[in-house]
Residue frames as qw, qx, qy, qz and C-alpha x, y, z in Angstrom:
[[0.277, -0.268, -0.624, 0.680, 3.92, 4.60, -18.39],
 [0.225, -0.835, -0.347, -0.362, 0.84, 6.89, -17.50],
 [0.405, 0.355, -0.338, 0.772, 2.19, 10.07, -16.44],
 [0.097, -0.222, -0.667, 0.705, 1.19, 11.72, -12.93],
 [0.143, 0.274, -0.111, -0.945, -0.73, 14.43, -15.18],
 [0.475, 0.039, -0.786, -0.393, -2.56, 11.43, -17.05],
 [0.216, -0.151, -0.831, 0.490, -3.12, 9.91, -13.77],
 [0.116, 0.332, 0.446, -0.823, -4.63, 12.76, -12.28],
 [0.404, 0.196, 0.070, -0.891, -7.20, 13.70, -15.09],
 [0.410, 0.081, -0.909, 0.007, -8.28, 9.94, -15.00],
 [0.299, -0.309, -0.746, 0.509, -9.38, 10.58, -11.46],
 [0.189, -0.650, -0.225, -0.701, -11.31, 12.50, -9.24],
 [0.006, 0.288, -0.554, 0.781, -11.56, 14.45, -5.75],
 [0.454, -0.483, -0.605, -0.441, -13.77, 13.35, -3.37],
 [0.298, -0.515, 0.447, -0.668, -14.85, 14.81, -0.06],
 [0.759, 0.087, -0.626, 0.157, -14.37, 12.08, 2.28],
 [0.648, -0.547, -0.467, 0.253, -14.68, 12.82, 6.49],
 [0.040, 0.997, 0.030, -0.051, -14.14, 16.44, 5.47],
 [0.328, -0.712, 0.299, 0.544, -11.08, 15.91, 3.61],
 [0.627, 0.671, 0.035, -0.395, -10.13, 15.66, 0.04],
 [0.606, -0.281, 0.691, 0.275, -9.00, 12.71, -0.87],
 [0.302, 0.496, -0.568, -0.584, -7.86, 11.90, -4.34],
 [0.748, 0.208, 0.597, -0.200, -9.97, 8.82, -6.23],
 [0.600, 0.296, -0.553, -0.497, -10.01, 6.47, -9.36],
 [0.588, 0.011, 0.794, -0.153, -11.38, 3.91, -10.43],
 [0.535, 0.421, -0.173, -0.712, -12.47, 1.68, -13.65],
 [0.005, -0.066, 0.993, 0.102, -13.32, -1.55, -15.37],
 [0.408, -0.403, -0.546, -0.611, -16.58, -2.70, -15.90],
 [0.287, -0.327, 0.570, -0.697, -18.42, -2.02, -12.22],
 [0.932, -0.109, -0.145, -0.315, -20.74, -5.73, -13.00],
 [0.763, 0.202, -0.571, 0.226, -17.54, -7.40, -12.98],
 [0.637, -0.558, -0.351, 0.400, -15.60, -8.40, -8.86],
 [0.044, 0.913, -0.319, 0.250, -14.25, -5.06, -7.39],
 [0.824, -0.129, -0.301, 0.462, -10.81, -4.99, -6.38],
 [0.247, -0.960, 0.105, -0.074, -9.49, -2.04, -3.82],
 [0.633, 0.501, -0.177, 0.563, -6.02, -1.03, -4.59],
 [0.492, -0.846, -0.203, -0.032, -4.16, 0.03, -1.69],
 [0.503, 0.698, -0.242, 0.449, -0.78, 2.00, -2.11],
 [0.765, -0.236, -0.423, 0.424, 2.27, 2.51, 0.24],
 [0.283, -0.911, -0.073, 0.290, 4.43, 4.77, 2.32],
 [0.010, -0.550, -0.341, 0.762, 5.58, 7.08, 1.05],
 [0.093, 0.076, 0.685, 0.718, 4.07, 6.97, -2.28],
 [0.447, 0.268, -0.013, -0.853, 0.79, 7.25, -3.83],
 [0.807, 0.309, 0.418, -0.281, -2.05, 5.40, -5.96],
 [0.462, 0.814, -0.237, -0.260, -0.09, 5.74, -9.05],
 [0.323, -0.367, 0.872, 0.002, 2.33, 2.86, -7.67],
 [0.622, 0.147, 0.753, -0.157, -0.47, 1.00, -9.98],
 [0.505, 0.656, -0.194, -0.526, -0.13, 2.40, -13.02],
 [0.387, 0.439, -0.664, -0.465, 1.60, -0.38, -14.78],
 [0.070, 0.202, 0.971, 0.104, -0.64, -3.10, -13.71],
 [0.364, 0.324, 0.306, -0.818, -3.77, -0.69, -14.11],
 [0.537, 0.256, -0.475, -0.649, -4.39, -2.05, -17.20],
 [0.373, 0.234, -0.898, -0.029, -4.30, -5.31, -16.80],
 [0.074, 0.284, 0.804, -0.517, -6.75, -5.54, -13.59],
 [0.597, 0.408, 0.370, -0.584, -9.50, -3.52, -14.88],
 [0.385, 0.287, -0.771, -0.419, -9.69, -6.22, -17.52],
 [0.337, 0.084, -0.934, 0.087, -10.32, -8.01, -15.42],
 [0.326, -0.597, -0.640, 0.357, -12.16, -6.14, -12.45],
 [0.245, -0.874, -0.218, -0.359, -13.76, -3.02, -10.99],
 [0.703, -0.028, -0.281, 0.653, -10.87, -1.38, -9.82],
 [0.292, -0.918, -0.227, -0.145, -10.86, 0.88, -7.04],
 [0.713, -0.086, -0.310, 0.623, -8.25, 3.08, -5.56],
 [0.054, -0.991, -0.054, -0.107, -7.66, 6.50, -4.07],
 [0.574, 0.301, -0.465, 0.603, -4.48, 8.18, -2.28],
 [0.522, -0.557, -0.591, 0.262, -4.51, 7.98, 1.42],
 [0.152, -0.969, 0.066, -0.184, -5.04, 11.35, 3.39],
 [0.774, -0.543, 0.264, 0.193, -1.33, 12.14, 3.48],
 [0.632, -0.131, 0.666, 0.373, -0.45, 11.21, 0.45],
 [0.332, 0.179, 0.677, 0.632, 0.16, 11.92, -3.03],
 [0.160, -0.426, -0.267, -0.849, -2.88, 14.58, -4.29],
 [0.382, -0.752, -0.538, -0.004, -5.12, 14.22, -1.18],
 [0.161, -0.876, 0.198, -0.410, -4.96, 16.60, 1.46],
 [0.743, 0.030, -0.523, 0.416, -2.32, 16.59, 3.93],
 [0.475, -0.833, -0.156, -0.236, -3.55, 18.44, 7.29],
 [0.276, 0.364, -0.719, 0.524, -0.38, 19.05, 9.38],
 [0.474, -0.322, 0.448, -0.686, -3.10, 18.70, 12.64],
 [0.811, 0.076, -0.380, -0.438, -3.93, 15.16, 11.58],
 [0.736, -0.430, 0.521, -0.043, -3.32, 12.03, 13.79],
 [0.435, 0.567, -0.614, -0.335, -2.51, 9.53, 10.78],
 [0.586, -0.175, 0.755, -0.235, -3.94, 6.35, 12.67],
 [0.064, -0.043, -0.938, -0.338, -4.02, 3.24, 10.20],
 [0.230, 0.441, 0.771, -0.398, -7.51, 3.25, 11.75],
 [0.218, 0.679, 0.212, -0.668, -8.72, 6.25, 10.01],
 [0.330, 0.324, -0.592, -0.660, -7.27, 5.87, 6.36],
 [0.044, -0.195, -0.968, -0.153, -9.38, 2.49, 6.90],
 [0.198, 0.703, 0.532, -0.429, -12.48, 4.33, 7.65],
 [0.138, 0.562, -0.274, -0.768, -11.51, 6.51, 4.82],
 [0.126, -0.065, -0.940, -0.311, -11.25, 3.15, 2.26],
 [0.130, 0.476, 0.840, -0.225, -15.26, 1.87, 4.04],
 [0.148, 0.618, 0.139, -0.760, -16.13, 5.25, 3.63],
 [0.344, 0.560, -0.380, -0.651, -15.86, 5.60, 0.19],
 [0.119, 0.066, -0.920, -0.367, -16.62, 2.09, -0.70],
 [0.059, 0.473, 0.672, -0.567, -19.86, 2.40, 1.01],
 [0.221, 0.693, 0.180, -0.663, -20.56, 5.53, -1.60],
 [0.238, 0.304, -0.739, -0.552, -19.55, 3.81, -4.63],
 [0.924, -0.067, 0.018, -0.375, -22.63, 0.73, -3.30],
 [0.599, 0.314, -0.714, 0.178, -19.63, -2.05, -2.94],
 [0.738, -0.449, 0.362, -0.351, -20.42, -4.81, -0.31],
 [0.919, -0.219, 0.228, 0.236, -18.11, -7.30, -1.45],
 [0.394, 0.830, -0.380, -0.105, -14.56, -6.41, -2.36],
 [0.914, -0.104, -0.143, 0.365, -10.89, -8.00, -3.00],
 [0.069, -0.983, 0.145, 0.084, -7.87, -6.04, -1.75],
 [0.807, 0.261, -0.148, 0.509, -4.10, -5.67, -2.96],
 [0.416, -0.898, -0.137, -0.046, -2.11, -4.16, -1.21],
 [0.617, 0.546, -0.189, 0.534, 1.47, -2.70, -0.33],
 [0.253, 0.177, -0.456, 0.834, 4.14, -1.32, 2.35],
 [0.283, 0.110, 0.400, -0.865, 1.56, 0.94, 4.68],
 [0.603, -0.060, -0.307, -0.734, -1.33, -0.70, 2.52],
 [0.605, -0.012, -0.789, 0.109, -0.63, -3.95, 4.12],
 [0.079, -0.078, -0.700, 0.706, -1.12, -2.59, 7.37],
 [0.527, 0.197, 0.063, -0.824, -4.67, -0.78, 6.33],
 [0.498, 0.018, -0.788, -0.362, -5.60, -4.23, 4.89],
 [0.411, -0.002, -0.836, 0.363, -4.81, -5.84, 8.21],
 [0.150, 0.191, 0.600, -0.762, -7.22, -3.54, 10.11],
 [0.588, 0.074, -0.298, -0.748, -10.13, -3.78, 7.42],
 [0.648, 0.041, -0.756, -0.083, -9.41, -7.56, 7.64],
 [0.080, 0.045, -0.685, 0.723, -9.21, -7.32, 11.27],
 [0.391, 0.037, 0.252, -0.885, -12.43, -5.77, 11.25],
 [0.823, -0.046, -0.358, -0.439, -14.55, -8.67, 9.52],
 [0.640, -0.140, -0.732, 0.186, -13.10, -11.54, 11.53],
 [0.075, 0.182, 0.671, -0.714, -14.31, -9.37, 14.75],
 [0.027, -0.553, -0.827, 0.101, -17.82, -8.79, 13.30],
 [0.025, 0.663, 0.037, -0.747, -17.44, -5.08, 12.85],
 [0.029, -0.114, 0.532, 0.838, -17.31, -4.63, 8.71],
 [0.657, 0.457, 0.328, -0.502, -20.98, -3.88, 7.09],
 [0.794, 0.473, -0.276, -0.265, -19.38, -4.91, 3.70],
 [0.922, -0.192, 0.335, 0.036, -17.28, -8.26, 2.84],
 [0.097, 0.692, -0.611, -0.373, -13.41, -8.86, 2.00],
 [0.986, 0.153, 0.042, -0.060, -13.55, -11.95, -0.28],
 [0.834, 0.137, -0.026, 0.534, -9.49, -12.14, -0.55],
 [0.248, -0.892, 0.307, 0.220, -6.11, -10.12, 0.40],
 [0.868, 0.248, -0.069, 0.424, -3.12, -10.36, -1.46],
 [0.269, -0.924, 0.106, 0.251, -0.43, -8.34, 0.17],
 [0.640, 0.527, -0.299, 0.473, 3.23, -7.30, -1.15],
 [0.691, -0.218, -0.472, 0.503, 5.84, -6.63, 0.43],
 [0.319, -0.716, 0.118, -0.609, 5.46, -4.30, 3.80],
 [0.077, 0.286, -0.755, 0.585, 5.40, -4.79, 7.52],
 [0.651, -0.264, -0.603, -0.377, 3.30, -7.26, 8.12],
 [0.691, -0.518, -0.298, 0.406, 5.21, -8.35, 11.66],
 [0.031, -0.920, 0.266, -0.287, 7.00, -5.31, 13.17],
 [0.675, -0.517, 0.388, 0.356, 9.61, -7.98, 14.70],
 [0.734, 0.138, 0.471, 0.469, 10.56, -8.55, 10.99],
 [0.544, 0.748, 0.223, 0.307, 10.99, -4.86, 9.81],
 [0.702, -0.221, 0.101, 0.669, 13.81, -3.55, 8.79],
 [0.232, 0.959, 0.160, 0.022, 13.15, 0.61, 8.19],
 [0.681, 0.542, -0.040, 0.491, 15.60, 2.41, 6.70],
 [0.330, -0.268, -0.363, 0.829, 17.89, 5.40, 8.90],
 [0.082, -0.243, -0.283, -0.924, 15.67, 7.97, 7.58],
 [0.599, -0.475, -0.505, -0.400, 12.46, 6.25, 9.08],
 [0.573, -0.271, -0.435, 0.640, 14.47, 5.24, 12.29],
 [0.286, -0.077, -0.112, 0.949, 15.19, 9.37, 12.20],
 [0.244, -0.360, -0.419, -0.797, 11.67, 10.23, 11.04],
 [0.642, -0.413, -0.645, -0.029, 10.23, 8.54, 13.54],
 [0.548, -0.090, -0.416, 0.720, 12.63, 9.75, 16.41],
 [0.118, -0.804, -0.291, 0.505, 12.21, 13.46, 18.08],
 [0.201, -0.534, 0.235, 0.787, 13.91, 14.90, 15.25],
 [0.355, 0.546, 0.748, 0.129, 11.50, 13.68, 12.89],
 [0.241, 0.934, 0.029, -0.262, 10.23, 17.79, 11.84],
 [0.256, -0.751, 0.457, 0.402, 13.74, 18.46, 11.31],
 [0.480, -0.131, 0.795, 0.347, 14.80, 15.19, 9.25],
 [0.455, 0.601, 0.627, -0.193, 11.76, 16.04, 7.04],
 [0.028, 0.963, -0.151, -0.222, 13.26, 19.56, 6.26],
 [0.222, -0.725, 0.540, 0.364, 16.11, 18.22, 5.14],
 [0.661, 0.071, 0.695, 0.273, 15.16, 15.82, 2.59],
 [0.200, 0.573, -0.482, -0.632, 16.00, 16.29, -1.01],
 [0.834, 0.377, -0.354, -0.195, 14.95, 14.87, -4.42],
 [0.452, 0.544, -0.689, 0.159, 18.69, 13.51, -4.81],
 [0.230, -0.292, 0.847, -0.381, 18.49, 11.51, -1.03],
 [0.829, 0.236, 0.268, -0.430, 14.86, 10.57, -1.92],
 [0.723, 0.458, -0.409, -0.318, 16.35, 8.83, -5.04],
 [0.110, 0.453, -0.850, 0.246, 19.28, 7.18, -2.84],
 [0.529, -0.070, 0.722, -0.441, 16.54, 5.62, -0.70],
 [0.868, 0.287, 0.073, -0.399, 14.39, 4.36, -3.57],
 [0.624, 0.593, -0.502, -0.085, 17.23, 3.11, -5.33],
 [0.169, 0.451, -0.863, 0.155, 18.40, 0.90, -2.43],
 [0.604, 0.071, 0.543, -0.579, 15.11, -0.68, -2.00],
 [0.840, 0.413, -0.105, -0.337, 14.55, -1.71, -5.31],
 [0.940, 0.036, 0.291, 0.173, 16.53, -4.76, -6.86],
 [0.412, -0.545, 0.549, 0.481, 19.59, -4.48, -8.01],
 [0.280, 0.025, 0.759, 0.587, 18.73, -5.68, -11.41],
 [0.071, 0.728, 0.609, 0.308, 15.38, -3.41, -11.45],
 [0.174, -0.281, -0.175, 0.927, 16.34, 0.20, -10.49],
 [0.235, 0.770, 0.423, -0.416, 13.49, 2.91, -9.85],
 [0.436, 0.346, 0.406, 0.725, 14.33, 4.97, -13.97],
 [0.251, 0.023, -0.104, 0.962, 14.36, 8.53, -13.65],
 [0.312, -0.445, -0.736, -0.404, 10.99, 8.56, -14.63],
 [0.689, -0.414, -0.595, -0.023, 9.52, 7.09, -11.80],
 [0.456, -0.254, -0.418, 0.744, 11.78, 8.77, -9.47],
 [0.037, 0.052, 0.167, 0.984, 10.56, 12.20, -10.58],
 [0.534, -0.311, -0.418, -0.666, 6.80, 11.22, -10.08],
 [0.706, -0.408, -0.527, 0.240, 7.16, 9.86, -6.73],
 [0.484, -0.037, -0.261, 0.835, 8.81, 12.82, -5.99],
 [0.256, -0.385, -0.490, -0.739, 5.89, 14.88, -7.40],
 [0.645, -0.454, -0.591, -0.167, 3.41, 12.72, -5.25],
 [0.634, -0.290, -0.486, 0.527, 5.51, 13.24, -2.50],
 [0.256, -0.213, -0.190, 0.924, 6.15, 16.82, -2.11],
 [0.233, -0.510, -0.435, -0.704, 2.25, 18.18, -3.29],
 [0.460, -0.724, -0.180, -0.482, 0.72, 19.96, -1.00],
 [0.206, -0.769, 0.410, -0.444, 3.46, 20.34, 1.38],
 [0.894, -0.202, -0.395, -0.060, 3.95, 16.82, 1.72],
 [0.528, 0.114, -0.682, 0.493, 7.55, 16.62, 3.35],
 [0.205, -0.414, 0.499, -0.734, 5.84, 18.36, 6.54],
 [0.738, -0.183, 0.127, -0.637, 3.99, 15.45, 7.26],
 [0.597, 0.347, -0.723, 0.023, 6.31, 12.89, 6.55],
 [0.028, 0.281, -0.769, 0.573, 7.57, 12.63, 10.71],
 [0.634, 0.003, 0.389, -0.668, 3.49, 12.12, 11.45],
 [0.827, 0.267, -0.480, -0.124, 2.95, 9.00, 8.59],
 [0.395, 0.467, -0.764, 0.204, 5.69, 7.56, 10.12],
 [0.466, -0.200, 0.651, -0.565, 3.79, 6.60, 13.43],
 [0.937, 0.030, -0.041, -0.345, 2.25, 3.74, 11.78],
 [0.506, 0.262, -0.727, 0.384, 5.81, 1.71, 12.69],
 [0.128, -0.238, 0.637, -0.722, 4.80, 2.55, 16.04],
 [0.733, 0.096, 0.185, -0.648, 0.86, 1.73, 15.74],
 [0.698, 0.253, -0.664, -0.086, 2.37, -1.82, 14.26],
 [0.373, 0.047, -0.803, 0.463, 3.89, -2.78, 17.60],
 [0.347, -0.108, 0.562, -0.743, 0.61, -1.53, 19.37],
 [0.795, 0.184, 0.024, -0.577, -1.66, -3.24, 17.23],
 [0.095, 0.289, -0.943, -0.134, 0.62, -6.59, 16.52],
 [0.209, 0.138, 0.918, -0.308, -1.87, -9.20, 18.08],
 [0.606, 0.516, 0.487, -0.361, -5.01, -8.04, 16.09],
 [0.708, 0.598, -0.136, -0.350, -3.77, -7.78, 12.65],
 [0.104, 0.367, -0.906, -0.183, -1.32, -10.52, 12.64],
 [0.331, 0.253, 0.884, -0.212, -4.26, -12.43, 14.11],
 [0.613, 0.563, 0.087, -0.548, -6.80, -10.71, 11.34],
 [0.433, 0.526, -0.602, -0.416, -4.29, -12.95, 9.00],
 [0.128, -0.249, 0.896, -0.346, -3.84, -15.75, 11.02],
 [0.311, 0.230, 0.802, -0.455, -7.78, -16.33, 11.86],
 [0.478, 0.330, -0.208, -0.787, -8.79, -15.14, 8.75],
 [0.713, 0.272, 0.645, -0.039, -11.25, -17.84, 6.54],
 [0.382, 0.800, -0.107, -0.449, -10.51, -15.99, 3.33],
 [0.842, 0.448, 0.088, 0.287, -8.04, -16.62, 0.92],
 [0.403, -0.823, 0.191, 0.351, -4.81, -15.07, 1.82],
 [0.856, 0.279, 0.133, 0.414, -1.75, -14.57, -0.68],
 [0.445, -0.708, 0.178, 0.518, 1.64, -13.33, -0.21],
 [0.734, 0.608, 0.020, 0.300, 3.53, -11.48, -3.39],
 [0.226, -0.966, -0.030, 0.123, 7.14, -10.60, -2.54],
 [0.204, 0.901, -0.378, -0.060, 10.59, -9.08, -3.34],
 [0.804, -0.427, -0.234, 0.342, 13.33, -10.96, -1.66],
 [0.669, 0.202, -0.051, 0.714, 15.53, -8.59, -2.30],
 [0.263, -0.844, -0.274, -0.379, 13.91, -5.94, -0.36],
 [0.457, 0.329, -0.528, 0.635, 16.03, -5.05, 1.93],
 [0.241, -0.219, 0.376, -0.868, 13.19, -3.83, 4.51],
 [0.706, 0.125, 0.619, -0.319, 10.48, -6.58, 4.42],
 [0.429, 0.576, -0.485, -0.499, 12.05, -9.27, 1.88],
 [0.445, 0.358, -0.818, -0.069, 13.29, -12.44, 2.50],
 [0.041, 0.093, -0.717, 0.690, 13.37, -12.09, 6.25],
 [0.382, -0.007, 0.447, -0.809, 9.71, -11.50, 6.00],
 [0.714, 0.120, -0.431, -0.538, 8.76, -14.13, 3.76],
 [0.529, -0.002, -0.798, 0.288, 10.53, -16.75, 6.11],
 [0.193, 0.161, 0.639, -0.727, 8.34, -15.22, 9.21],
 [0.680, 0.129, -0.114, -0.713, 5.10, -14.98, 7.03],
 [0.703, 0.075, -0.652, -0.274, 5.54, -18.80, 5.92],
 [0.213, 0.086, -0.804, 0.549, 6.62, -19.35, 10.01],
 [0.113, 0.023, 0.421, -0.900, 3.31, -17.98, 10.90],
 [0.656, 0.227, -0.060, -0.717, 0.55, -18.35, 8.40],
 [0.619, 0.169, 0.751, -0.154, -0.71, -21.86, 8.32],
 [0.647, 0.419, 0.572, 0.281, -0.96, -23.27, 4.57],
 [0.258, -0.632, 0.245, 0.688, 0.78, -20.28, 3.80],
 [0.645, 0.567, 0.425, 0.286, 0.08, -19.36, -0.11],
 [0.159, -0.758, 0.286, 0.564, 3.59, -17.12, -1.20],
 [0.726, 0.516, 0.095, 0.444, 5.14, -16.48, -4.94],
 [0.539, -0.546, 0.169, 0.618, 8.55, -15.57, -4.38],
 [0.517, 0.843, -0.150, 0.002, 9.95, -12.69, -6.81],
 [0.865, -0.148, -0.068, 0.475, 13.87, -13.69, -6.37],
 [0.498, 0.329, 0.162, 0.786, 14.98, -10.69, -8.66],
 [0.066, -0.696, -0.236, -0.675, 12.81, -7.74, -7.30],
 [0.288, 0.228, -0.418, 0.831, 12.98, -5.50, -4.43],
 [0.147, 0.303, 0.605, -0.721, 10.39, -3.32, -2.28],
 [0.418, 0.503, 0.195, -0.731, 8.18, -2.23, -5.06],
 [0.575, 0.021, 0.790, 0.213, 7.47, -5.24, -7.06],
 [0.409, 0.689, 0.578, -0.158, 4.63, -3.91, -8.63],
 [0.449, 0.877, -0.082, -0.151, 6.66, -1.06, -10.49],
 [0.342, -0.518, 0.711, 0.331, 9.89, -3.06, -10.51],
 [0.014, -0.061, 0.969, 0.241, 8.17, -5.87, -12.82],
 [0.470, 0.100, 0.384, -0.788, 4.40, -5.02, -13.05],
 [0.778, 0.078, -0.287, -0.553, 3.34, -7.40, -15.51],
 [0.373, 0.011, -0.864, 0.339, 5.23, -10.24, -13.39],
 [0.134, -0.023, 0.605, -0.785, 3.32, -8.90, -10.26],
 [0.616, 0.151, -0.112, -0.765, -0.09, -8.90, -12.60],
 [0.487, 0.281, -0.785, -0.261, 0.75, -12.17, -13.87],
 [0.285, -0.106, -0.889, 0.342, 1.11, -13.82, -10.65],
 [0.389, 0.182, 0.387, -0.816, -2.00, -11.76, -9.07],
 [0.630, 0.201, -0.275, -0.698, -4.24, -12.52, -11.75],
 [0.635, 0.197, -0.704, -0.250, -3.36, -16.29, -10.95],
 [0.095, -0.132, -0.841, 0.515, -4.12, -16.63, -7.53],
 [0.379, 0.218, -0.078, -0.896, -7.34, -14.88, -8.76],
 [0.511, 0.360, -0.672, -0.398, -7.84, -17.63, -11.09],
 [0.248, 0.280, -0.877, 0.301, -7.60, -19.81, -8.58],
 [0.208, 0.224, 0.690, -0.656, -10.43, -19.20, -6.52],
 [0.518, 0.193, -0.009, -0.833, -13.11, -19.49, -8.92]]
C-alpha cells in the first residue's frame, strides 16, 4: 500500500480558481490520458492500489476535489458538482490534454456526468473518449445514503459533523464494504487522515448538497449517459448497500446496450476492496476499444 505520506510527496499543489488543490499524476504523458476521479468522502488516494497498474498503461491524472483530502476546504464555498468540474477542465487545460478517458467513483460519478454532460451539449473545448463509472449515484431514485448523510444533509448537518468520530467513521466504512472485504485498519486510518486535514469535518454538511444537486440536475446527466456516443462502462459492488445491486438493475433498465461487470463479492469501494480485480476488469474494457 502507498502510504498517505508517500502519496503526498508523489504529488503536487496547484493553484487552481484561487484555491489549492492537491494534484498527481504519471505514466508516460505520449501514451492515452486517463482522469481519475475520487469519491465522497474520501480522497485521490482511493487509487493507490490500482495506481500502478494504469500508469502502465496510461497518463494518469488525478487531483483531490476542493473539499477533500489535502486541497483546501473554504467553509464559504458553495460545493456545486459544477465547479469541482471546472476545477478537473481547468487543470486539464494546463497540463495541454484535449482528449481524455475518465474513471470514476461515488461523487466522481456525478462530476463525470456533468463533464460528460457538457460534450453531448457542445460546451467542452477538450474530448471525453470513454467513462467507466463505479459504484455511486448515478440515479438519485436509486440511492440509498446512509443515516449520517440523511442527517448531514438535514438542518442539523453543522452539528452531525461535530460529532463524528474516527470509531463511527470506521462503523460507516465498514458497512459499505463487503462482507468478505472489510476496509483493514490501515485504510481506515488514512481515510480518516484525508478526511479530517484541514478542518475537514466542518465541511462535511456543505459536500453533502450534491444528493440534493442530483435530484436538480437528474434529466441532464442521466441523459449525458443515455445520449452519450462514447463508450460507456459500468464497474460495480453488489453488495454495496448504497448504490449496489439496486443500481445496477436501474443502470441496465436505463442504458441501452448497457456494458456492466458485476463484482458479486465487493461492496462500495471496489477499487480498494479488490483493486487488481477492479484494474483487471478496467484495463479490459480498455482493451476493447482499440
Amino acid at each position: 500500500m502507498i502510504t498517505l505520506s508517500e502519496w503526498q510527496q508523489q504529488g503536487q499543489f496547484e493553484q487552481i480558481n484561487g484555491r489549492q488543490i492537491f494534484t498527481r499524476q504519471a505514466g508516460d504523458k505520449q501514451a492515452p490520458a486517463l482522469l481519475l476521479i475520487h469519491g465522497y468522502p474520501s480522497a485521490s488516494w482511493d487509487w493507490e492500489g490500482m495506481w500502478h497498474a494504469l500508469t502502465q498503461h496510461y497518463y494518469v491524472i488525478t487531483l483531490d476535489m476542493l473539499g477533500f483530502g489535502l486541497s483546501d476546504k473554504p467553509k464559504d464555498a458553495r460545493y456545486l458538482i459544477s465547479e469541482q468540474a471546472d476545477i478537473f477542465q481547468v487543470f486539464l487545460h494546463k497540463l495541454g490534454v484535449s482528449e481524455y478517458h475518465i474513471l470514476a467513483h461515488d461523487y466522481g460519478d456525478t462530476v463525470a456526468q456533468d463533464l460528460l454532460a457538457r460534450q453531448v451539449d457542445g460546451n467542452s473545448h477538450t474530448h471525453i473518449a470513454s467513462v467507466c463509472f463505479l459504484n455511486g449515484g448515478l440515479f438519485p431514485e436509486t440511492h440509498k445514503p446512509l443515516l449520517i448523510q440523511k442527517l448531514l444533509l438535514s438542518p442539523l448537518g453543522p452539528l452531525m459533523a461535530k460529532l463524528i468520530n474516527k470509531q463511527k467513521f470506521a462503523t460507516s466504512l465498514q458497512r459499505i464494504f463487503g462482507p468478505s472485504t472489510p476496509p483493514d485498519p490501515d485504510v481506515i486510518d488514512t481515510l480518516w487522515q484525508l478526511l479530517t486535514h484541514n478542518n475537514g469535518l466542518a465541511v462535511m454538511h456543505r459536500l453533502i448538497s450534491y444528493m440534493t444537486q442530483r435530484q436538480q440536475h437528474r434529466e441532464r446527466w442521466v441523459g449525458a449517459i443515455i445520449n452519450s456516443t462514447i463508450p460507456i462502462k459500468l464497474i460495480a459492488g453488489a453488495l454495496d448497500p448504497i448504490s449496489g445491486q439496486h443500481m445496477i438493475d436501474r443502470y441496465r433498465q436505463l442504458i441501452p446496450n448497457a456494458n456492466i461487470t458485476e463484482m458479486l463479492t465487493l461492496g462500495h469501494y471496489p477499487q480498494i476492496e479488490d483493486a487488481d480485480a477492479i484494474s483487471t476488469a478496467y484495463l479490459q474494457f480498455r482493451q476493447g476499444l482499440e
